[in-house]
C-alpha angles and dihedrals in degrees: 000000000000128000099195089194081056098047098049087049082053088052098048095257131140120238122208121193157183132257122221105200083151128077105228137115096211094063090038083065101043086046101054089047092051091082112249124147101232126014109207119211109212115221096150106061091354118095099243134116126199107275086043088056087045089066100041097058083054088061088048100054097040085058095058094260138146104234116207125172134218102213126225095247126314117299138121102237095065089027088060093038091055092044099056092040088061122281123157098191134019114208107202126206128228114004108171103160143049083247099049089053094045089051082053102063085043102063087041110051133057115251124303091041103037135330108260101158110241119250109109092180094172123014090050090074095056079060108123113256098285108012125122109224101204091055083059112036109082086059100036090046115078119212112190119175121205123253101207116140137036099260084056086058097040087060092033097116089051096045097048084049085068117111118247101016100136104187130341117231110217103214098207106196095051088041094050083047089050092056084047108263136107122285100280144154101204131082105238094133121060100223085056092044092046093054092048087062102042094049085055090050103046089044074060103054094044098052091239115126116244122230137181143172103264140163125223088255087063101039093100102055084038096063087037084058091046110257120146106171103056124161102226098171153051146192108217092035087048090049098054103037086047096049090038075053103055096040095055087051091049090049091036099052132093123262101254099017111144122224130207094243081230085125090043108145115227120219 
């Protein structure tokens, strides 16, 4: 059973993906045939419950999409649920110790690894013809802690040493607020800067792809830093830059003046 996002990190690629703060199914879908290499179902800060988050992995999925999930907080009960209804990652928020991270395989991963309990309602029967999905999906299932405060990067070495921890995810904004400034995604303060970096360059050294919450306009420093899972996209942030967009051009054109027809909507 393939997990595409899995197998470029195994490669040495870099993945860029989508962000779901919004419950809905539709956008789960467009956003799964726009391209990206993961598509990340927010149950933390985004509006969906579980069964919300069920069908938009479905979405996902149908358009040709990798589905991962940002759990609610870590613990094994939501950690299993998103599992067997299909993720194929589990960001999890605010790992700060060695033990917090370890917890985190564990609920993420089948024995000997970890302890997640057996029932993949959903996501077995996704399993190519043939294939056991047991035998496959501690290596085909993703579990990436955050790194989001000081005390996380403090411990980073021993946490990235943890077998079975796939990738970390560096949430910026509660990360700036830990070294004592706003929530923020730039580097405009060296402490901030410097742990960027290091984070990157320990993810290296350990072998553990490194992963953050970006934007399109960072992209660039982020993959000189080494990042190669970077979140580049959102709903809610595409939806209202893209209708502010269109409603400036609309204000801004000529009378008269005649379009292409290329941003034409179907109904």
């Amino acid at each position: 059973m393939p997990n595409t996002m899995m197998d470029t990190w195994a490669s040495g690629g870099e993945t860029l993906g989508t962000w779901l703060s919004m419950a809905s199914s539709h956008s789960a879908e467009i956003a799964g045939r726009a391209g990206f290499d993961y598509v990340c179902v927010d149950m933390q800060h985004g509006v969906a419950d579980y069964q919300a988050a069920v069908e938009m992995m479905q979405a996902v999925e149908m358009g040709g999409g990798t589905p991962i999930v940002r759990v609610p907080w870590n613990e094994p009960g939501i950690i299993g649920r998103v599992l067997d209804a299909g993720a194929r990652g589990v960001v999890v928020p605010m790992v700060n110790s060695v033990a917090e991270a370890q917890a985190a395989v564990t609920y993420c991963k089948y024995p000997p690894l970890g302890a997640r309990s057996f029932g993949p309602v959903l996501v077995a029967a996704r399993a190519a013809a043939g294939e056991n999905y047991f035998e496959v999906a501690n290596d085909t299932t993703a579990c990436i802690p955050m790194i989001e405060t000081r005390q996380a990067v403090e411990a980073l070495d021993d946490i990235l040493a943890i077998d079975g921890v796939d990738a970390i995810y560096v949430g910026p904004a509660d990360l700036s607020i830990s070294y004592g400034y706003g929530p923020g995604y730039t580097d405009d303060n060296a402490d901030y800067k410097a742990a960027l970096e290091h984070i990157a360059e320990r993810c290296a050294a350990h072998g553990v792809v490194a992963g953050i919450h970006s934007t399109a306009s960072l992209s660039a420093d982020r993959r000189g830093k080494g990042y190669r899972m970077q979140t580049v996209a959102g709903d809610a942030m595409a939806l209202g830059r893209g209708m502010a967009r269109d409603l400036r051009t609309a204000r801004e054109s000529g009378v008269g003046e005649a379009t292409t027809g290329a941003d034409s909507m179907i109904y």
